[in-house]
C-alpha positions in Angstrom: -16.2 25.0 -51.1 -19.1 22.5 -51.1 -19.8 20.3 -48.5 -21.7 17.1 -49.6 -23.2 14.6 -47.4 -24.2 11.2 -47.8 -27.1 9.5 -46.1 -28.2 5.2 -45.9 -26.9 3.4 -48.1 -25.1 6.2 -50.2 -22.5 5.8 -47.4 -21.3 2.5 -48.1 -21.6 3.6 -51.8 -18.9 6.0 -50.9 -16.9 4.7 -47.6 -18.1 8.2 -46.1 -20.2 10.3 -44.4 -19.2 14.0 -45.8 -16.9 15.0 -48.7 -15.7 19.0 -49.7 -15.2 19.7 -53.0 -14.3 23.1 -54.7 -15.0 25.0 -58.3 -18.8 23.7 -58.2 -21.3 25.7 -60.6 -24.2 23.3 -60.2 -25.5 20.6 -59.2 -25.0 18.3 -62.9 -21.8 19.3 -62.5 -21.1 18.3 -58.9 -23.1 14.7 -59.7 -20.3 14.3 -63.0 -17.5 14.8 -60.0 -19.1 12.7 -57.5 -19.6 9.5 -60.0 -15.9 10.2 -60.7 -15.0 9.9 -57.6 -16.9 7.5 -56.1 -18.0 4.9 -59.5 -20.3 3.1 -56.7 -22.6 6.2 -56.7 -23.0 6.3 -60.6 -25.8 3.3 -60.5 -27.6 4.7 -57.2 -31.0 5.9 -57.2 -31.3 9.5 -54.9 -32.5 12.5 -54.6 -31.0 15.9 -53.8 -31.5 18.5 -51.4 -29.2 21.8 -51.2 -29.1 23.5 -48.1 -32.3 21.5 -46.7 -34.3 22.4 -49.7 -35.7 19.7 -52.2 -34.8 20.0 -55.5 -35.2 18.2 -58.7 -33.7 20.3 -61.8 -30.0 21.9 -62.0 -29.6 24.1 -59.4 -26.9 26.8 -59.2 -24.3 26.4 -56.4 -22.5 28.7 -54.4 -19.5 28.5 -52.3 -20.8 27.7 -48.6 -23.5 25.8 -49.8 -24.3 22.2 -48.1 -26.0 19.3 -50.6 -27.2 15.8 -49.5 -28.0 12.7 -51.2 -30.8 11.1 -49.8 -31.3 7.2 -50.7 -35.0 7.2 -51.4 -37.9 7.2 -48.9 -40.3 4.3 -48.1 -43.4 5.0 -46.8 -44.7 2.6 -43.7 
């Protein structure tokens, strides 16, 4: 299992906070599920961390593992 969590305005892209999903090899896999799921997600600009680690290629996931989508950062 594969707990995903939304952060900003990814949340009201999705109506929630956290979703599990199962059968996830990697991350462009889990993205193709989540736009499935949630079509609101499919235009959103993000990034992705999995398990509190940056990452910006395919990355292999295992079960237990923890993603987020982070809207992006403004600097101030």
């Amino acid at each position: 299992m594969i707990d995903v969590r939304f952060f900003g305005q990814l949340t009201d892209r999705t109506g929630c906070n956290t979703v599990s999903l199962e059968d996830q090899l990697d991350t462009d896999h889990l993205i193709r599920q989540l736009n499935e799921r949630f079509p609101a997600l499919a235009g959103a600009k993000y990034m992705l961390a999995v398990d509190n680690k940056m990452i910006q290629a395919n990355t292999i996931l295992s079960d237990g593992c923890r993603v987020d989508l982070l809207p992006p950062f403004s600097g101030g």
